[in-house]
C-alpha positions in Angstrom: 111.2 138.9 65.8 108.3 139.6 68.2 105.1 140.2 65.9 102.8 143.0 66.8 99.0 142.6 67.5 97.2 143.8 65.3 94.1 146.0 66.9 90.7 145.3 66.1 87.9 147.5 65.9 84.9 146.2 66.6 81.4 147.2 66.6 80.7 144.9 69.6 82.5 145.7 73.0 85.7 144.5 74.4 86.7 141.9 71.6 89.7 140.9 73.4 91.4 138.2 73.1 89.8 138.3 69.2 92.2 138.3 66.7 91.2 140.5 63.5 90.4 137.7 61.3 88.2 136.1 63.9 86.7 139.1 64.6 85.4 140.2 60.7 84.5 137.0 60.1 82.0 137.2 63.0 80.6 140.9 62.4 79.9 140.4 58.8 78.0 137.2 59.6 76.2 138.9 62.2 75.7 142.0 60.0 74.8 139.9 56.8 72.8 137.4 59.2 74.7 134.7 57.1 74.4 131.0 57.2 77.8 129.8 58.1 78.6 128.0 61.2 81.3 129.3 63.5 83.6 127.3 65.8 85.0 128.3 69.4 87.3 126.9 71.1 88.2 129.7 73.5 86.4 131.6 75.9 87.2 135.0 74.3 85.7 133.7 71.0 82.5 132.6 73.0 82.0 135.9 74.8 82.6 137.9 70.9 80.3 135.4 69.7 77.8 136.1 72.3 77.8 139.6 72.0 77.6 139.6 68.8 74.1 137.9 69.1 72.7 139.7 71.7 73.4 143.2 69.7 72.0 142.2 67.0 68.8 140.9 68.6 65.6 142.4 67.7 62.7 140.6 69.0 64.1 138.4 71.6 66.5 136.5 73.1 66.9 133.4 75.1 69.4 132.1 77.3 70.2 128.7 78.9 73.1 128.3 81.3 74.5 127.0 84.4 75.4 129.9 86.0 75.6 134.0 85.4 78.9 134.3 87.0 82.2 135.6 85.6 84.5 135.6 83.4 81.8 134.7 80.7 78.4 137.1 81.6 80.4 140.1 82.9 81.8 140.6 79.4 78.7 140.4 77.9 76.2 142.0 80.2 77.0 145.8 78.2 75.0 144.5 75.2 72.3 142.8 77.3 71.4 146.1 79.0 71.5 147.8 75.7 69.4 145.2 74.6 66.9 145.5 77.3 67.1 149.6 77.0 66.4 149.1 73.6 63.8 146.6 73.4 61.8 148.8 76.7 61.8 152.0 74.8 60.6 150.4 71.9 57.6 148.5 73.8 55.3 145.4 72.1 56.5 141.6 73.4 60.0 142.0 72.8 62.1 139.8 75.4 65.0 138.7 77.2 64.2 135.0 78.5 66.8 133.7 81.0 67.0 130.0 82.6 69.6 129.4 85.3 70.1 126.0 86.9 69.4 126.8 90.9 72.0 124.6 91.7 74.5 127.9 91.0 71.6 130.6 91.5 75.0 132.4 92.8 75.3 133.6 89.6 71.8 135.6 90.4 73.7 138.2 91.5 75.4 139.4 88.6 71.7 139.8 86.5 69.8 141.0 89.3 70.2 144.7 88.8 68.8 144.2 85.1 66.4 142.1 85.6 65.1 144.8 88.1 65.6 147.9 86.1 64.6 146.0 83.1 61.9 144.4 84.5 59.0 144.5 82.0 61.8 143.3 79.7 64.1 140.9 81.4 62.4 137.3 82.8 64.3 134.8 84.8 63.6 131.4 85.8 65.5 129.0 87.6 65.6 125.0 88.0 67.4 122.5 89.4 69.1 120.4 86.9 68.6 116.5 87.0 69.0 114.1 85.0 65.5 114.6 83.1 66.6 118.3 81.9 69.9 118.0 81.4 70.7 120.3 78.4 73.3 121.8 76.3 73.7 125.5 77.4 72.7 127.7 74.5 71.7 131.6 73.6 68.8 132.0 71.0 68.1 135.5 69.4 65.2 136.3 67.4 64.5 132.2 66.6 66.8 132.2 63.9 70.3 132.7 65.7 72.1 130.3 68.2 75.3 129.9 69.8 75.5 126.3 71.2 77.6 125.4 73.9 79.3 122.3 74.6 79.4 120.7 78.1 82.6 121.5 79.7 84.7 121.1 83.5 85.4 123.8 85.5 88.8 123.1 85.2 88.4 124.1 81.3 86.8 127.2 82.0 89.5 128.8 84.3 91.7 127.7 81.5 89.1 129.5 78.9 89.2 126.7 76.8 85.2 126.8 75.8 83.8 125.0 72.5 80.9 125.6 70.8 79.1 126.7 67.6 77.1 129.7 67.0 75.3 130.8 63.2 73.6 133.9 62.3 70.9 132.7 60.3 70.5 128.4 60.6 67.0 128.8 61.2 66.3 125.0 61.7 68.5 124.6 64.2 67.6 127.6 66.3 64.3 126.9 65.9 64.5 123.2 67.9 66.7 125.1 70.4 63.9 127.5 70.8 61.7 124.8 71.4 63.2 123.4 74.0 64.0 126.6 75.6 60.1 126.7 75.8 59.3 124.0 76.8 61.8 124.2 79.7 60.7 127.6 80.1 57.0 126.7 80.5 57.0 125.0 83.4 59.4 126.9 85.5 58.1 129.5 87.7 60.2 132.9 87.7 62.1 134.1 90.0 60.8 137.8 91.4 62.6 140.8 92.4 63.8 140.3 96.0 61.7 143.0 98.8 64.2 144.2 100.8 
């Protein structure tokens, strides 16, 4: 007997690949801004788990990675021009940080209409990762949120097996990844529109 999938309706975009379970367990953290650590082990769960941060960001959010490219930012880059729509209509110091490792600024291309239209709102730096700033990629929202990576091939991201954490309200632990989002941040210079 073949089972059916169930379909899930979710408040965040495109949950596929999200089983229902998976998925309510995520929103009502998110909604609830709960203390409760949540695994992934697939890419699907990461990009649900990432939009689920993003949209519920209301100061700021920060983003560490290696690259911008698909299959992971193209899912969620609906909620981070919401975001940015949001947070430039309602003004004050609200942000969306980005640092991208230069090595794969290929991956530029993807954010650089936002960052454009967005641009009072959206700020990306880039750096060449060495050995001395090697970190784990993460996404911070509002210093109290996280979803933390963990390093992975290549080979295990075309086969969207991605692991990581993410909580909706471990403050201590978002706060030291805030920290060193800063001070990574801080002495990076960022990259500009390009003049065409």
């Amino acid at each position: 007997m073949v089972e059916k999938t169930k379909k899930v309706n979710s408040i965040f975009d495109n949950p596929q690949g999200v089983d229902e379970e998976y998925c309510q367990i995520v929103e009502e953290a998110a909604i609830k801004g709960e203390n409760l650590e949540i695994p992934n082990s697939t890419l699907d769960h990461a990009v649900f788990l990432s939009q689920a941060l993003i949209s519920v960001a209301s100061d700021n959010i920060k983003i560490l990675t290696g690259e911008l490219n698909s299959p992971y930012y193209e899912r969620v880059e609906n909620q981070l021009e919401a975001v940015a729509e949001r947070f430039n209509k309602e003004g004050g110091n609200k942000e969306i940080r980005i640092v991208i490792w230069e090595k794969e600024s290929d991956g530029h291309g993807k954010i650089r209409n936002l960052r454009n239209k967005y641009s009072d709102v959206i700020k990306v730096k880039s750096a060449e990762q060495s050995e001395e700033n090697v970190a784990a990629h993460f996404l911070v929202s509002d210093s109290v949120r996280y979803r933390l990576e963990e390093p992975h091939t290549k080979r295990e991201l075309e086969k969207k097996e991605v692991r990581g954490r993410a909580n909706f309200h471990d403050v201590n632990t978002a706060s030291i990844l805030n920290d060193r989002f800063d001070e990574i941040w801080d002495v990076l210079e960022e990259v500009k529109e390009e003049v065409k």
